[in-house]
C-alpha positions as CSV (number, residue, x, y, z in Angstrom):
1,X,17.5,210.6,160.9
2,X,20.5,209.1,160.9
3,X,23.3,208.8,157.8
4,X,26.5,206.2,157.3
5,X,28.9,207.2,155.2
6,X,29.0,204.2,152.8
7,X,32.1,206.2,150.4
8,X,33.6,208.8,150.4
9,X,36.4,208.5,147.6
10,X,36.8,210.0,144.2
11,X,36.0,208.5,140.6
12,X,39.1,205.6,141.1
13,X,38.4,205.1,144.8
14,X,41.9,205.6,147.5
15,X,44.0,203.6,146.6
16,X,43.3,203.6,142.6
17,X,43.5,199.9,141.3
18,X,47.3,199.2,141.1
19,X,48.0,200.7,144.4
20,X,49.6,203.7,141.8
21,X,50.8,206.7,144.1
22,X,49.6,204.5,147.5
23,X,52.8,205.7,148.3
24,X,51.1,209.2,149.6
25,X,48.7,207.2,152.0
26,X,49.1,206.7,155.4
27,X,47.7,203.6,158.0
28,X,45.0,205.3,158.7
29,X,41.9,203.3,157.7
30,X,40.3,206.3,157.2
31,X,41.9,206.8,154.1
32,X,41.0,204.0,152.2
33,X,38.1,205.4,150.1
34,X,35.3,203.7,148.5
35,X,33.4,206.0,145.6
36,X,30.7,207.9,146.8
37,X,27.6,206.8,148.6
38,X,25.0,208.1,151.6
39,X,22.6,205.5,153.4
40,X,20.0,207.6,155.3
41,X,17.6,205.7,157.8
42,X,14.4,206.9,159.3
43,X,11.8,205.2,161.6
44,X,9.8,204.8,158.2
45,X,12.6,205.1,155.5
46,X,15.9,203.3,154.3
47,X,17.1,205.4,151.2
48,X,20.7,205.6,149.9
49,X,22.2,208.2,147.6
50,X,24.2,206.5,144.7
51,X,25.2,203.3,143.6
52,X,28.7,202.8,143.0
53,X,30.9,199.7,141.9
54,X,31.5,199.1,145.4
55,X,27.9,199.5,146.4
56,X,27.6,195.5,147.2
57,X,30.7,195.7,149.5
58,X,29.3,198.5,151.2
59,X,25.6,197.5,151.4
60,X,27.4,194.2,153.6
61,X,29.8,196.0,156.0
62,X,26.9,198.7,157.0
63,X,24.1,196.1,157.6
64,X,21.7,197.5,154.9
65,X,18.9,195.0,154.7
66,X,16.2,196.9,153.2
67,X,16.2,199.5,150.2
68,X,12.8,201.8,150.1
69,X,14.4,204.3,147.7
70,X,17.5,205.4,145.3
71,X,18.2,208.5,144.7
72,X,21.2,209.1,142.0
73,X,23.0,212.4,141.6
74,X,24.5,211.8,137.7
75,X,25.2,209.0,135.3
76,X,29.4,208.6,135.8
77,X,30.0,205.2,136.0
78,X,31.0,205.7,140.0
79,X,27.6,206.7,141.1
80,X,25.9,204.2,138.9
81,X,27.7,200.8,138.5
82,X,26.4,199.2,141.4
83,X,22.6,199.3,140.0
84,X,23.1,195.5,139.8
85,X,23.6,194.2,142.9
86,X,20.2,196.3,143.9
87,X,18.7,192.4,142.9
88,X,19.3,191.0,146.2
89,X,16.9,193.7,147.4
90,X,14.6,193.1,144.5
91,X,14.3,189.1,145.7
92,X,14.2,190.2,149.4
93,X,11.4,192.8,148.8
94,X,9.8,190.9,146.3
95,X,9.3,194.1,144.2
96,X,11.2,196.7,141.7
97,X,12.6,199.7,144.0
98,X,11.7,203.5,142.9
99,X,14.3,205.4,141.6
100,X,14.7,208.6,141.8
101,X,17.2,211.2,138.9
102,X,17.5,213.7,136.9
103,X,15.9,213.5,133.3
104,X,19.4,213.3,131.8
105,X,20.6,210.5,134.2
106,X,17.2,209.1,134.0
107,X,17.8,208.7,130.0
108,X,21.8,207.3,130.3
109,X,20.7,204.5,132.9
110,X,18.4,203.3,130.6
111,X,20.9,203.1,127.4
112,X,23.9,202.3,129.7
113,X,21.7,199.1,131.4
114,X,19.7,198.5,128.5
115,X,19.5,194.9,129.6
116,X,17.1,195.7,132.6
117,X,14.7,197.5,130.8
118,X,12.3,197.4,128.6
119,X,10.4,194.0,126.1
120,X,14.6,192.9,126.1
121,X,14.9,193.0,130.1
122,X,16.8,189.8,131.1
123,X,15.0,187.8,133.2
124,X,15.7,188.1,136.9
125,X,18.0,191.5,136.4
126,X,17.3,194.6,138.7
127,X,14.1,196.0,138.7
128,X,13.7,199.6,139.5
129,X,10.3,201.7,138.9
130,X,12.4,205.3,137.3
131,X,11.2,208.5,137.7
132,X,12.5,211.7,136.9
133,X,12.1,214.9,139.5
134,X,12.6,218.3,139.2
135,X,11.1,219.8,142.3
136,X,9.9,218.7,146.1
137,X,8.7,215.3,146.3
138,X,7.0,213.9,149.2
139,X,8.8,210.0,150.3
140,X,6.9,208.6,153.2
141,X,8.4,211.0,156.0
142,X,11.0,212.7,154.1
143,X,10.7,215.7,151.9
144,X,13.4,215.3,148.8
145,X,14.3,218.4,147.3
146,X,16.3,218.1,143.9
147,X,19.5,220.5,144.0
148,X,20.7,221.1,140.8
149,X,24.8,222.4,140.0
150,X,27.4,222.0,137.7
151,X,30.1,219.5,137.5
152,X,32.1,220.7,134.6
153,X,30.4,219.9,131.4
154,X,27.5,218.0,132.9
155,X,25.0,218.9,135.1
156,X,24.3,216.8,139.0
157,X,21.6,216.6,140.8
158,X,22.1,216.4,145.0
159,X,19.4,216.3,147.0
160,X,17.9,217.9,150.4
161,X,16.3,215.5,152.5
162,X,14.8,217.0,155.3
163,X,17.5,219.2,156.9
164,X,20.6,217.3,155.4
165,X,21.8,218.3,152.0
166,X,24.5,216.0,150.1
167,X,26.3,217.7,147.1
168,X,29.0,215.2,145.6
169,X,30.7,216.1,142.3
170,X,30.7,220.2,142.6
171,X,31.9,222.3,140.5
172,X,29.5,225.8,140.8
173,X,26.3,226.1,142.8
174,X,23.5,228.5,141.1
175,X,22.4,230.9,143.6
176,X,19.0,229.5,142.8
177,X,20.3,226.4,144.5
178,X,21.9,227.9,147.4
179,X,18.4,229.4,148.5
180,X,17.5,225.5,148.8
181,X,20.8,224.5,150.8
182,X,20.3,226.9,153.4
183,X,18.8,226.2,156.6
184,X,20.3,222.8,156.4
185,X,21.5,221.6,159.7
186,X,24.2,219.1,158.3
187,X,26.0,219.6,154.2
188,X,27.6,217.3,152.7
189,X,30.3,218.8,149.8
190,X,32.9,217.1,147.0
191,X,36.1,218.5,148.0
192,X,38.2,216.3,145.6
193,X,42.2,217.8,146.8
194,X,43.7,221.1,148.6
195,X,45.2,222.4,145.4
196,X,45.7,222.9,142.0
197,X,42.4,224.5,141.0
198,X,40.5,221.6,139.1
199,X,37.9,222.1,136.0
200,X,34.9,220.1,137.2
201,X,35.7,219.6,141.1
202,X,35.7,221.8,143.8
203,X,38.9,222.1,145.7
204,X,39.1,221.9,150.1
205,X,39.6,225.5,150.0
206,X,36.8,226.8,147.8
207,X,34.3,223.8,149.9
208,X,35.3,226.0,153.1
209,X,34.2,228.8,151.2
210,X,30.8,227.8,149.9
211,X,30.1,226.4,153.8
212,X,30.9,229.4,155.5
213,X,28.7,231.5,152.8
214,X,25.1,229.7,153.8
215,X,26.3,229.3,157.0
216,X,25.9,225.8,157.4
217,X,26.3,224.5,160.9
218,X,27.9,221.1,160.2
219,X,29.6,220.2,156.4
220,X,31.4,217.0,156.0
221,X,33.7,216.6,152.8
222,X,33.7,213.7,150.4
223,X,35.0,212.7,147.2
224,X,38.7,213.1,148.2
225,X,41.6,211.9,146.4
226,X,44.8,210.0,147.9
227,X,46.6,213.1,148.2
228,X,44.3,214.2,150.9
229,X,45.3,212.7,154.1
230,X,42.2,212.5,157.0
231,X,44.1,213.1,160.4
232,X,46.3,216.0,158.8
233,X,43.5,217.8,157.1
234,X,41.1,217.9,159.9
235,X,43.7,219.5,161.7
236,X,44.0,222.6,159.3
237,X,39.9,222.6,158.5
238,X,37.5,224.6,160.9
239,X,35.6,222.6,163.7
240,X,32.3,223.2,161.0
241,X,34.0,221.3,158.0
242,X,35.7,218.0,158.4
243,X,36.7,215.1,156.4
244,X,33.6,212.1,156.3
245,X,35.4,208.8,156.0
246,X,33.7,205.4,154.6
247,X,31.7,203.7,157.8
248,X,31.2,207.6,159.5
249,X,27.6,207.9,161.3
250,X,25.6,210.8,162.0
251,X,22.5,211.4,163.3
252,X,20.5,214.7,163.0
């Protein structure tokens, strides 16, 4: 199985629109940060984890050509405004795409993109077949596991796929949720800045924490800010948690 990074940036992407405080970032490409996104390929599966408003921009610079399955972790506008340019795949596929969410989410896409649902759908929009999951579901050769945590007021759904679990937008894990995590050879973790303490994101230091309790053997961070530089912070993170950066490959 292998994953690409397709974002890793937080709600206003690195820099935020404006260039405001660009001042803290470096050259290092690594630090320019689309929103979040995952694009995991198998010998029988292409599936990617979020849409954002960059999603078409991304979709072009990793090569995606084909789109079996979405999977979407929560209804903020950064995970879910690229749901439109999932039409290209629509006309290359000939087909609506399934959709995979949480009930809640599930029930926002359809009031927030009324137009693509529905007697009222606009002809030639996106076309994706929605379903809501609560528990293991079977996708061709991957198992998908819903993992279910807080983000502040609102509640996320991240998913396990196989042995990879991706987690963006963390506030609190249930220990319910935990018990699915482990025994994942690669995690994936929001770890929006170093400090202050933030109310619906974790922090670098408490994303250490919650890796080194289920003993995860790889974590990568995402959803970063622009105060959090890649080169420097890798430096002070253990070997088992680094920085992902926008265009990063892995392969389990």
């Amino acid at each position: 199985m292998k994953c690409t990074f397709l974002g890793t940036g937080t709600s206003m992407g690195v820099p935020v629109a404006g260039g405001f405080e660009s001042e803290h970032i470096t050259g290092d490409p690594r630090n320019q940060r689309t929103r979040c996104s995952v694009w995991i390929q198998t010998n029988k599966s292409s599936v990617v984890i979020d849409t954002g408003p960059e999603f078409r921009i991304q979709t072009i610079r990793s090569g995606i050509k084909r789109i079996d399955l979405v999977l979407i972790t929560h209804e903020h506008m950064d995970h879910v405004a690229g749901l439109d340019d999932l039409r290209a795949f629509n006309y290359a596929q000939q087909g609506p795409i399934p959709l995979y969410t949480s009930k809640e989410a599930l029930e926002s896409i359809q009031t927030r993109f009324d137009y693509m649902f529905g007697k009222n759908k606009y002809p030639g929009s996106t076309s994706v077949d929605l379903l809501s999951i609560d528990s293991e579901t079977k996708f061709r050769d991957l198992n998908i596991t819903p993992l279910p945590y807080n983000h502040g007021k609102i509640q996320v759904q991240g998913y396990r796929i196989n042995d990879f679990s991706y987690m963006t937008d963390v506030k609190a894990i249930p220990e319910s949720t935990k018990e699915l995590v482990k025994g994942s050879k690669v995690m994936v973790l929001s770890g929006l800045r170093w400090n202050p303490e933030h109310p619906t994101h974790l922090t670098i230091p408490e994303a250490v924490e919650i890796a080194d309790e289920l003993e995860i053997p790889q974590t990568y961070l995402i959803h970063m800010n622009g105060y959090v530089d890649h080169d420097e912070s890798n430096k002070k993170l253990p070997n088992h948690v680094q920085l992902a950066f926008d265009q990063m490959e892995i392969t389990l």
